[in-house]
VOBA-1610 file (N, C-alpha, C; in pm, whole numbers, padded with zeros to 5 digits, always signed):
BEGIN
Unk-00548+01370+01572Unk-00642+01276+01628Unk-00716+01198+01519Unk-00778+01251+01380Unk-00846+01216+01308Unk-00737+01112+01236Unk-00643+01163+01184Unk-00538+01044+01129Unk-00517+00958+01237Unk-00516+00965+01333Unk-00454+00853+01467Unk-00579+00742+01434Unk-00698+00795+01438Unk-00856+00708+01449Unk-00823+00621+01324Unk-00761+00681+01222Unk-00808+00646+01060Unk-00708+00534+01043Unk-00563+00560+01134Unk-00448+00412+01132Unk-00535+00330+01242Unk-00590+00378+01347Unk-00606+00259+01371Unk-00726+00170+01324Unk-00833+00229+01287Unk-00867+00169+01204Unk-00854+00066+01090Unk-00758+00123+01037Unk-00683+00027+00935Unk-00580-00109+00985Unk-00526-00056+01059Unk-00448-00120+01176Unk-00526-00259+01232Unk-00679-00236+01275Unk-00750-00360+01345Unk-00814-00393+01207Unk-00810-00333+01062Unk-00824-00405+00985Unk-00745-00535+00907Unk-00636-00471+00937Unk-00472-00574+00917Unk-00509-00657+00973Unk-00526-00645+01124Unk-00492-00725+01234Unk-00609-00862+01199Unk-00740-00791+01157Unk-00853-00882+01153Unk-00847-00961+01038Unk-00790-00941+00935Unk-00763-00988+00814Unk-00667-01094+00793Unk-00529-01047+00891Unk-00363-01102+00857Unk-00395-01262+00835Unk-00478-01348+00974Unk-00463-01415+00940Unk-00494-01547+00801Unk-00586-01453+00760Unk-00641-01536+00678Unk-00563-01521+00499Unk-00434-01421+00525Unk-00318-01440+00411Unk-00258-01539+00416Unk-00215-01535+00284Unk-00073-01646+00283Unk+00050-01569+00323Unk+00144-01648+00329Unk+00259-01594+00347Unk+00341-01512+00263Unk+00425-01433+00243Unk+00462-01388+00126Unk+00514-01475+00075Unk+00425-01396-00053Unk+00459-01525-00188Unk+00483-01399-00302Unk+00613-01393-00347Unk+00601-01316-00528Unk+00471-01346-00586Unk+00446-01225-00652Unk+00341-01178-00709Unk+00211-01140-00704Unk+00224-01169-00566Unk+00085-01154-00472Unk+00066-01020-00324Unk+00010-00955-00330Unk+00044-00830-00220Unk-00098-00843-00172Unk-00126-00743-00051Unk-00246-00747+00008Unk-00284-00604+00004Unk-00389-00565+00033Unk-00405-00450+00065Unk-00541-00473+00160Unk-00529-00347+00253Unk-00664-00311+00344Unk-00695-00194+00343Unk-00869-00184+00317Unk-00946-00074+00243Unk-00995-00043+00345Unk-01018+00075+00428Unk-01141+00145+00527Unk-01188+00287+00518Unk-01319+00281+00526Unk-01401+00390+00518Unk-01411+00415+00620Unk-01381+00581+00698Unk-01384+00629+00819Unk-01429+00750+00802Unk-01594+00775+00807Unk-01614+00916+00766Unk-01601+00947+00664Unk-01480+01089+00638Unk-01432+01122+00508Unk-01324+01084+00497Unk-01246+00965+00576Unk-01177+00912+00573Unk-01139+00796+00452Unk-01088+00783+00370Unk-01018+00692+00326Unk-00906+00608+00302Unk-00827+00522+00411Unk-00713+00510+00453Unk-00691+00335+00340Unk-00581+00335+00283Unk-00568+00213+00229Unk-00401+00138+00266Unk-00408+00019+00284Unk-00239-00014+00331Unk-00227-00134+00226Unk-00082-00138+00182Unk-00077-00218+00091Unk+00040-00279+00161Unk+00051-00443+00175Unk+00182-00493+00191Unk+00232-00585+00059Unk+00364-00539+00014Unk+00381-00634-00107Unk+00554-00661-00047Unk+00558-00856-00099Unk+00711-00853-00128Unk+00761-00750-00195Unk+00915-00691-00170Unk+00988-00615-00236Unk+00987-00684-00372Unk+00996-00742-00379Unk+01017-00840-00509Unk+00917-00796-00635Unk+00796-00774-00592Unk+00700-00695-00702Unk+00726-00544-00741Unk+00796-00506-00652Unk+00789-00325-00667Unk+00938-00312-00733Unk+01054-00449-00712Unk+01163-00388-00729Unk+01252-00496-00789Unk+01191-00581-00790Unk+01278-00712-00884Unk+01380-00766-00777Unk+01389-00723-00669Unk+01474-00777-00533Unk+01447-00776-00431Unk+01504-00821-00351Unk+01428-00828-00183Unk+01554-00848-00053Unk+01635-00724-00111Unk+01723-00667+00004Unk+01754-00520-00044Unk+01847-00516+00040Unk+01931-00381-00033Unk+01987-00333-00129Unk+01972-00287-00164Unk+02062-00236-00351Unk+02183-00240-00307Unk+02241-00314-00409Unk+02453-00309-00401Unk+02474-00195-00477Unk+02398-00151-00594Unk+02461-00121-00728Unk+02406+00049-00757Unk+02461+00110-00825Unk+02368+00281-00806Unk+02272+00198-00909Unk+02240+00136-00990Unk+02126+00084-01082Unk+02003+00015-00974Unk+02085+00003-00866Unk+02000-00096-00783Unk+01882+00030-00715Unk+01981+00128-00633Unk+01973+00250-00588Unk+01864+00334-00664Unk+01878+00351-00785Unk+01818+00420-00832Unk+01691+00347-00917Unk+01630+00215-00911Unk+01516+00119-00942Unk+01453+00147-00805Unk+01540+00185-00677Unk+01451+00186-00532Unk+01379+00338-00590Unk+01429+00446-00587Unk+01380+00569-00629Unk+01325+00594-00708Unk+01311+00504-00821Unk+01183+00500-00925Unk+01028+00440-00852Unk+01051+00310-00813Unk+00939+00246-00762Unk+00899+00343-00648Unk+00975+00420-00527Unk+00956+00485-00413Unk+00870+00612-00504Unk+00879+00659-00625Unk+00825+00764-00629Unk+00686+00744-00715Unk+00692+00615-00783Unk+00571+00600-00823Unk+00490+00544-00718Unk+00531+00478-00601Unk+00425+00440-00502Unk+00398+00565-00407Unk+00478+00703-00406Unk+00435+00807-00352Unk+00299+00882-00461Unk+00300+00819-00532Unk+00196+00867-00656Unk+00039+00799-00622Unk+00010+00836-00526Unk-00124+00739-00491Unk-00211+00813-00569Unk-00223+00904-00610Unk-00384+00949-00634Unk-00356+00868-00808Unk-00261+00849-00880Unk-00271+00756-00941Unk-00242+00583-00954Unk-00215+00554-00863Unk-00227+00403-00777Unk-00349+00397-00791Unk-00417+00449-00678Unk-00539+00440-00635Unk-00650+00549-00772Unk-00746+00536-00785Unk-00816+00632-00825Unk-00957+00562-00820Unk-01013+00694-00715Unk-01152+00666-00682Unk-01243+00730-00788Unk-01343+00689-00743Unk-01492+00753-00862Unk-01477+00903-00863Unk-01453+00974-00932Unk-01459+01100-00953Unk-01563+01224-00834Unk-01655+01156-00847Unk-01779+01176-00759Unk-01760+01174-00634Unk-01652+01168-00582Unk-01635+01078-00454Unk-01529+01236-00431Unk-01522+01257-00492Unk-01406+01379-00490Unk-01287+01396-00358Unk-01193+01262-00404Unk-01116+01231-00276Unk-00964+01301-00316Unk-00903+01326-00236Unk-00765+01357-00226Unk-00687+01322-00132Unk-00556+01283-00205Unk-00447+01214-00140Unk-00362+01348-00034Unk-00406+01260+00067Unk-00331+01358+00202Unk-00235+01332+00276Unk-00169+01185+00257Unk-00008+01098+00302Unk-00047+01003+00233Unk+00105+00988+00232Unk+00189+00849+00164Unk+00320+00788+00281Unk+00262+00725+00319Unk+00401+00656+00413Unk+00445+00533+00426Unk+00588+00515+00348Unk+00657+00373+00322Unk+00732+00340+00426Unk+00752+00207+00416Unk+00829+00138+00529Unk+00874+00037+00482Unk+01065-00071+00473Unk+01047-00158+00439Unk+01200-00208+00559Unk+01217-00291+00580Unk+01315-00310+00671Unk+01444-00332+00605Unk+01455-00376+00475Unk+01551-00406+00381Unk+01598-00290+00325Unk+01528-00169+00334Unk+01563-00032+00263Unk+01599+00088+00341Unk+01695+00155+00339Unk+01758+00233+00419Unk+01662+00325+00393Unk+01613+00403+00524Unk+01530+00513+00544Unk+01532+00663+00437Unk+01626+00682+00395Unk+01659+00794+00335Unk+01626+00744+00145Unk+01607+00625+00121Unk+01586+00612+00001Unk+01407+00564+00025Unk+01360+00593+00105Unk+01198+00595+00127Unk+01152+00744+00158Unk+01231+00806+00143Unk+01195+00916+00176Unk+01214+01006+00309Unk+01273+00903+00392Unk+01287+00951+00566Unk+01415+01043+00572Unk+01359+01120+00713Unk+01505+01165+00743Unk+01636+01097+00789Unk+01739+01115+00754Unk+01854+01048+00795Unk+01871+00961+00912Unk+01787+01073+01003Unk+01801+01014+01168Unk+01703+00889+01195Unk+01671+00851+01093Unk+01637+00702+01100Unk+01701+00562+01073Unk+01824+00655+01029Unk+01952+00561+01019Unk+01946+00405+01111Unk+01971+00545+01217Unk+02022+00417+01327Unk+01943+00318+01366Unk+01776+00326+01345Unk+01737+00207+01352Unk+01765+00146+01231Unk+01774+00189+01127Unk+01719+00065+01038Unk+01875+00020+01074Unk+01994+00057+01132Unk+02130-00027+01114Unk+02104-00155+01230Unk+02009-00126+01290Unk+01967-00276+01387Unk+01860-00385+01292Unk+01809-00317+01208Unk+01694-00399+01086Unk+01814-00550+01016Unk+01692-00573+00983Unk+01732-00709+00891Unk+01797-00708+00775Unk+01932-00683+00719Unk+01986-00627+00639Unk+01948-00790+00551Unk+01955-00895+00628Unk+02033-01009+00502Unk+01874-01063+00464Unk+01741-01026+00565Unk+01623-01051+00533Unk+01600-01104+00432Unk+01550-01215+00410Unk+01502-01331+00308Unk+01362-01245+00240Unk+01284-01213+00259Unk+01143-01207+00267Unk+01119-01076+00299Unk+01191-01024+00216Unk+01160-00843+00277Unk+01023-00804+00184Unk+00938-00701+00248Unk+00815-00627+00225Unk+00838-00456+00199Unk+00718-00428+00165Unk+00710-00286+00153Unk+00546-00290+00154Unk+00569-00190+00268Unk+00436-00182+00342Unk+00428+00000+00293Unk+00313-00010+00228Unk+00243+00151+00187Unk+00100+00185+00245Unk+00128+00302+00364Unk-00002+00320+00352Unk-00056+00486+00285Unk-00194+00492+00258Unk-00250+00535+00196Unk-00339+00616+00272Unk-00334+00783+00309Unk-00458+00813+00329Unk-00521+00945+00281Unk-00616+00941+00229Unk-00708+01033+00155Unk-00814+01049+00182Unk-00862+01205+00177Unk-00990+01289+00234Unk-01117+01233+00143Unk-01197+01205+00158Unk-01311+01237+00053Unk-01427+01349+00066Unk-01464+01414+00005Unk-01579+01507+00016Unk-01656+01478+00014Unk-01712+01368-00053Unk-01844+01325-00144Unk-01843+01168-00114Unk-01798+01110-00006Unk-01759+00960+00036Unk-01888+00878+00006Unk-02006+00907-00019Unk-02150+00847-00018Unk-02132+00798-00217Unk-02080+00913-00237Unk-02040+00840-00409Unk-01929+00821-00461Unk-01853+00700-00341Unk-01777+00594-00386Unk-01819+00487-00363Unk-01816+00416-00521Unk-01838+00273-00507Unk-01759+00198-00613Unk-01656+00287-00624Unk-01516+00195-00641Unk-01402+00262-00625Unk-01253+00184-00683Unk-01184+00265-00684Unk-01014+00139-00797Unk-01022+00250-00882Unk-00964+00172-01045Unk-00827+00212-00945Unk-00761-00006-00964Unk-00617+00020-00850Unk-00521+00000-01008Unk-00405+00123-01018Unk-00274+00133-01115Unk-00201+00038-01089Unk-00134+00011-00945Unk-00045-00111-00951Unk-00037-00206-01015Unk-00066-00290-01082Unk-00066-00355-01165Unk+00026-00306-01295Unk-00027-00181-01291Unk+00003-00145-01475Unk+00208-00095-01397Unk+00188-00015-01305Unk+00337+00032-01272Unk+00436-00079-01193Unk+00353-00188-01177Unk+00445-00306-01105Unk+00429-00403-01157Unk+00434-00469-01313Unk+00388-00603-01367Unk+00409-00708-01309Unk+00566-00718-01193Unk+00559-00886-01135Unk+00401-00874-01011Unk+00302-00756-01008Unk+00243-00768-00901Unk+00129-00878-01002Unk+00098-00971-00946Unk-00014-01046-01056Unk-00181-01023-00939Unk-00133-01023-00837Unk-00289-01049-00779Unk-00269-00959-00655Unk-00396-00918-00609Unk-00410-00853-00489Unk-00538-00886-00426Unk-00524-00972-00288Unk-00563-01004-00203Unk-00684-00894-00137Unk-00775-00815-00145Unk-00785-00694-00103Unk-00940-00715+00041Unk-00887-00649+00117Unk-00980-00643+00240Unk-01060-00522+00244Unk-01190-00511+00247Unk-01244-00383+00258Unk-01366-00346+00407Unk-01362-00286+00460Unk-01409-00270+00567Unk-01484-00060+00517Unk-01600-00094+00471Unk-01683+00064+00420Unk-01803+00074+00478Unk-01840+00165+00407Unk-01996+00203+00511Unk-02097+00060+00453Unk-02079-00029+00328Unk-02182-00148+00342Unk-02114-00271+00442Unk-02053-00275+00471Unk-01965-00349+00598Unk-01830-00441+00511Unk-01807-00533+00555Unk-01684-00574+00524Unk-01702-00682+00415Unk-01568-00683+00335Unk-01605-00784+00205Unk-01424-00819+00174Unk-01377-00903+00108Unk-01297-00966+00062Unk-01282-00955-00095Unk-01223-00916-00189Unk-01169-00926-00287Unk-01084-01007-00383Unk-01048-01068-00494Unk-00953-01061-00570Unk-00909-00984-00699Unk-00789-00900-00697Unk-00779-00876-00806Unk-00694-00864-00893Unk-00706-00871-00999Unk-00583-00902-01118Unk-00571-00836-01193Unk-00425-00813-01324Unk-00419-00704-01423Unk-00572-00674-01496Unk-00638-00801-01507Unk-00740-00765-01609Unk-00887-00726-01541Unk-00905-00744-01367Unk-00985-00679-01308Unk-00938-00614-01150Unk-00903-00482-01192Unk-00806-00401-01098Unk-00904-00325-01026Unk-01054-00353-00983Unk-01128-00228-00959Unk-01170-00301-00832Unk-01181-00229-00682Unk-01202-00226-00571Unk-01339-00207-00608Unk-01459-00271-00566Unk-01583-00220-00558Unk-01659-00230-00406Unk-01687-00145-00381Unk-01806-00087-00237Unk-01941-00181-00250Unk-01965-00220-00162Unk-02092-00245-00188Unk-02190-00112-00105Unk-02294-00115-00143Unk-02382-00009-00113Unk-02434-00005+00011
//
């Protein structure tokens, strides 16, 4: 129930946000930030193109195995993300999704095959949607949170970022040289 509250949350944060993105564009990803309690749920949508230098399916085992590098450093959230120490949060799921990527190289079970064999194989504009959710103990002392992507995805140049926390909602930009989510109080 508490994870159900915490997607949707995030979910009518997408929803309230989407329109005011651009379209996918290389080098640019979004993310949406919400504070729910001890909730901390974050969703990131990026072209494949930043996480993987392509934006379909791998032909090649080199291709194959660049998906399984990026898939395991974006399962690496507590270093993606890293909140204020103080805040004493921990990463409790990681769940990828991309329509261009066969389920089993995201981590899924097999039996997700069969949808993705109805998905968009030749997809122009494929994404990878990550979401993010983590406990906090100490949620009253976060008031930021230092984002890695950048350093583990260099074509990512900017992130769009939406935050919805206990000081209410705010808008972001950020770049290699200022990667830090800040709360307002």
């Amino acid at each position: 129930p508490m994870k159900r509250l915490s997607l949707l949350v995030a979910g009518v944060l997408s929803a309230s946000f989407a329109v005011a993105e651009p379209a996918h564009v290389h080098g640019q990803a979004s993310l949406s930030v919400a504070v729910d309690g001890d909730i901390l749920n974050i969703a990131l949508e990026s072209p494949l193109d930043n996480v993987l230098g392509f934006e379909r399916a791998p032909r090649t085992e080199a291709e194959r195995q660049r998906v399984r590098d990026a898939v395991a450093q974006l399962r690496e959230g507590a270093s993606m993300f890293v909140a204020d120490s103080a805040a004493q949060c921990s990463l409790q799921s990681v769940e990828l999704d991309s329509e261009a990527l066969a389920p089993e190289l995201l981590g899924k079970p097999a039996a997700a095959k069969e949808a993705h064999a109805h998905g968009k194989e030749g997809h122009q504009h494929a994404d990878m949607d990550v979401d993010y959710v983590f406990t906090c103990r100490q949620m009253s002392a976060l008031s930021g949170i230092e984002v890695g992507l950048f350093k583990a995805f260099p074509k990512m140049k900017r992130l769009s970022v939406q935050v919805a926390g206990k000081g209410g909602q705010s808008a972001q930009h950020l770049t290699p040289q200022a990667a830090r989510i800040v709360f307002k109080p």
